[in-house]
N, C-alpha and C positions, 0 to 999 in steps of 0.2 A: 504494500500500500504506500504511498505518495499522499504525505500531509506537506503543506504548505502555509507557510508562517508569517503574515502581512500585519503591518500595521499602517494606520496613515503618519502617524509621529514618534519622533525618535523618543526614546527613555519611556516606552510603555512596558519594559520589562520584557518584550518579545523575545529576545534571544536568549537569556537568562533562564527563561521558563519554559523554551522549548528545547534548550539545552537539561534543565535537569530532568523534564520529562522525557525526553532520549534517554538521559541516565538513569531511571527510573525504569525505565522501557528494560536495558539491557539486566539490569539485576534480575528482573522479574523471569530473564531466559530467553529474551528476545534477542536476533538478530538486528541491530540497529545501524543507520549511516547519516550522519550527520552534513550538507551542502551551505557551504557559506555562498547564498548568493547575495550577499550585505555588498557589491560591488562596490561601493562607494567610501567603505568602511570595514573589510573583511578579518575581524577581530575576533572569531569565534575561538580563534586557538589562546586567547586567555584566558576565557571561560574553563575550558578544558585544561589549564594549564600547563599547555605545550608549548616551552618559551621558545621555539626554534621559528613559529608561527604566529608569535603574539601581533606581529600587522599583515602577518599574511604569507603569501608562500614565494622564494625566488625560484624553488625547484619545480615549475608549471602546475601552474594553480588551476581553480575552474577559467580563469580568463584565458590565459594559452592555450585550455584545451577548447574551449568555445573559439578560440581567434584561429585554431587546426593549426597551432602551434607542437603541439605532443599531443598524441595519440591517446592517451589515458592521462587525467589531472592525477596529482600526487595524492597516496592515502597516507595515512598516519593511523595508526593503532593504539588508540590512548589508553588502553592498558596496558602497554607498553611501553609509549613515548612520554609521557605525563611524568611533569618535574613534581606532579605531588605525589607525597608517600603514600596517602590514602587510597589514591587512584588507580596507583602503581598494582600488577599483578591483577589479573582475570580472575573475580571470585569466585569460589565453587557455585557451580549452575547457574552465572551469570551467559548473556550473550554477546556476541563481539559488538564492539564499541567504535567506530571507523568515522574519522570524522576529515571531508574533503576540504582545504582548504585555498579561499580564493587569491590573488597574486597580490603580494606587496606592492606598493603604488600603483593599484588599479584604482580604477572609476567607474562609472556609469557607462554606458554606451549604447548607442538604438543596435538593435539582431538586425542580421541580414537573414534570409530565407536559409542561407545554410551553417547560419549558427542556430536557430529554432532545428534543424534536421538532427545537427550534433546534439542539443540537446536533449532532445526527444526518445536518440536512440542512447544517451547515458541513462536517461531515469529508466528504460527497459531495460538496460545490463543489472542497472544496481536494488530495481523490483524483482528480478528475478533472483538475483544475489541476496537479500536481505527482507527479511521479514517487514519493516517499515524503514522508511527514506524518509527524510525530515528536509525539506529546505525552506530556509530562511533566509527570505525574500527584503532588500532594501527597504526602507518606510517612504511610504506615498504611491503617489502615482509613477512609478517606476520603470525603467524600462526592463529592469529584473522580472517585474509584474508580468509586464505586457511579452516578455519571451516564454515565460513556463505556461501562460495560455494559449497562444498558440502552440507551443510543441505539445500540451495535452490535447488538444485539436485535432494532431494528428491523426490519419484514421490505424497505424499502427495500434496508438496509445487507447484506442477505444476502449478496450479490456482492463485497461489498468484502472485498479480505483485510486481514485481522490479525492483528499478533502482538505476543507479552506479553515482556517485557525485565524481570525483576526483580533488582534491583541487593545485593550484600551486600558486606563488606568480609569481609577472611580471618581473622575470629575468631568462637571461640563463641557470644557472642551473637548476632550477626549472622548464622551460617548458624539459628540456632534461632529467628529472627525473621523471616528471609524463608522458611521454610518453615511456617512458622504464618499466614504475610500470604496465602499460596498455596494451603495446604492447611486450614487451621484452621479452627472456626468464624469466619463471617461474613468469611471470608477471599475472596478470586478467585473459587474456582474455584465455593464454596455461595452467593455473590450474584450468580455469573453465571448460574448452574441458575436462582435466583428469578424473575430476570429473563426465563428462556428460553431462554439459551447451552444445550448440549449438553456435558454434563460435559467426556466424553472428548475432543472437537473441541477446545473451550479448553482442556485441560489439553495437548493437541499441539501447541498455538499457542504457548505458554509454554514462557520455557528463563530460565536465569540466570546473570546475569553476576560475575562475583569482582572486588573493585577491590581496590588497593592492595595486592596482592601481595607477600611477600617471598620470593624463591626461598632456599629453606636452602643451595642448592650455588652460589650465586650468586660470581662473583671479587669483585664487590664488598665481600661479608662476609667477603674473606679476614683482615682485621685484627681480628674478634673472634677472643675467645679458644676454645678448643678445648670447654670445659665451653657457654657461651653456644653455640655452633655447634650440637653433641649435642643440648642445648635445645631450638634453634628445628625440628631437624629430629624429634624427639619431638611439639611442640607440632603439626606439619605434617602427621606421621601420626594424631595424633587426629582434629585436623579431618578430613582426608582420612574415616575410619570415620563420625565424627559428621554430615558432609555425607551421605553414602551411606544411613545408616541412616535419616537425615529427609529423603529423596528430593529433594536438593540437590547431588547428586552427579555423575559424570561423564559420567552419559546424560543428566542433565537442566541439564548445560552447553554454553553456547554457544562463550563465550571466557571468558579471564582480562585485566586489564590491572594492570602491574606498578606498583609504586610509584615515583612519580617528584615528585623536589624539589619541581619547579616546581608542580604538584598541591597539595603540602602546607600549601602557604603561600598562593596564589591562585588563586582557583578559573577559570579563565581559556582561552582558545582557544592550541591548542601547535602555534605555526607551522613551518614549512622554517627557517626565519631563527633561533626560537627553540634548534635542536637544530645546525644548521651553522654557523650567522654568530656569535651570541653563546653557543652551549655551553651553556644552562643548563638544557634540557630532555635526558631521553635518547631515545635514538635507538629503543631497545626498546616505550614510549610510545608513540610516534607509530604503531610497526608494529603493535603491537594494536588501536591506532583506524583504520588504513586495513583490516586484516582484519574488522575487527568491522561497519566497513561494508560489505563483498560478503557476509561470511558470514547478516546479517540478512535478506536482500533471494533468499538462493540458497535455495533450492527444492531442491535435492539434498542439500545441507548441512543441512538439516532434519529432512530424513526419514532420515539416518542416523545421527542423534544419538541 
């Protein structure tokens, strides 16, 4: 399966959280592969903590292999490659962990007709290779966007399933920015029509995610004061209306994942060890990302969204 990971704005948490739900993914016994198509920005390998990668790849990345520069982009085996110890070492009945990285000092760039071909027949090499493929697609209106819908267009890729993961943080801007990324002009759903996607089909393949959560009844927030409390649980029912009313709402969610320290300050993989051994992640975190990986993957959790 091929999920694909969009937001309209940067720092929605997107890559963070579909980084640890890959990792999350591969513990569980999945075969997993990880696609920096962040072109403009292709930093997934800090997340992962593979410093040889931290801005990207000189040894032909996804842009050389899209430019039909090399044959195959570079893989890395982050249970392997990963400068962290935790990482380090494939855990018993884990699944492989591959995460493709895009080229150092790349950019953005419009696809010609036979870089949509290359790509098309990559996501077929690495769906038939790997249980889920994850790419994580630049924020906006993108040309990263507008390339993996037409190469899912393709009528090779007909077979392959997909689905769309679009990322917002839990404020106004952000639900009125990934409901315009989705629905708006030149947004998903009218450049996948151009393309040849089928409205309604893409628009079922699509659900969105909420990062950074603040629950208003939360014990954590016992220590604000009673006027801020009132507040934030006012501010939670707007949203709540404002999501619903710009079709961002609770039929067209999948999950939520709540705000957490370790999140705020580093954008990074949230181990067993990070939440038992040293306490600095929460434990609610981690539950959202082992849910967020069955629930992407389940086929009945879908269709009753």
């Amino acid at each position: 399966m091929l999920i694909f990971a969009a937001s309209d704005k940067g720092g929605t948490g997107r890559s963070v959280t579909s980084s640890n739900v890959l990792y999350r993914s591969a513990l569980q016994g999945t075969d997993v592969c990880y696609l920096d198509f962040d072109f403009g920005s292709p930093t997934a390998g800090a997340i992962f903590n593979v410093e040889s990668v931290v801005h990207g790849t000189t040894r032909g990345g996804l842009h050389s292999y899209l430019d039909g520069d090399v044959a195959e982009p570079q893989r890395i085996d982050v249970w392997d490659d990963s400068d962290r110890s935790s990482l380090r070492n494939r855990p018993p009945g884990a699944g492989r962990l591959v995460l493709l990285p895009g080229d150092a000092g790349g950019g953005e760039f419009p696809s010609t007709r036979e870089m949509v071909i290359r790509c098309g027949r990559l996501f077929l090499r690495l769906e038939e290779e790997f249980d889920l493929v994850l790419v994580d697609l630049s924020a906006g209106r993108s040309y990263a966007t507008d390339m993996v819908l037409a190469a899912t267009a393709l009528p090779e890729l007909a077979s392959v399933r997909a689905r769309w993961l679009v990322f917002h943080r839990w404020t106004r801007q952000h639900v009125l920015a990934a409901s315009a990324l989705v629905y708006g002009t030149r947004g998903i759903l009218e450049t996948g029509v151009r393309h040849g996607h089928d409205r309604d089909e893409l628009a079922d393949s699509l659900r969105f995610v909420r990062t950074a959560v603040v629950d208003p009844d939360s014990p954590e927030l016992e220590g604000l004061r009673p006027g801020q409390l009132a507040w934030l649980r006012e501010c939670n029912r707007d949203l709540l209306e404002l999501a619903s009313t710009n079709r961002v709402g609770r039929t067209m969610l999948i999950d939520s994942v709540p705000l957490d320290p370790v999140l705020q300050w580093r954008e990074q993989l949230i181990s067993d060890n990070d939440v038992y051994a040293r306490r600095i992640a929460n434990l609610e975190t981690v539950e959202a990302f082992t849910r967020l990986a069955k629930l992407i993957v389940d086929d009945a959790a879908w269709e009753t969204l």
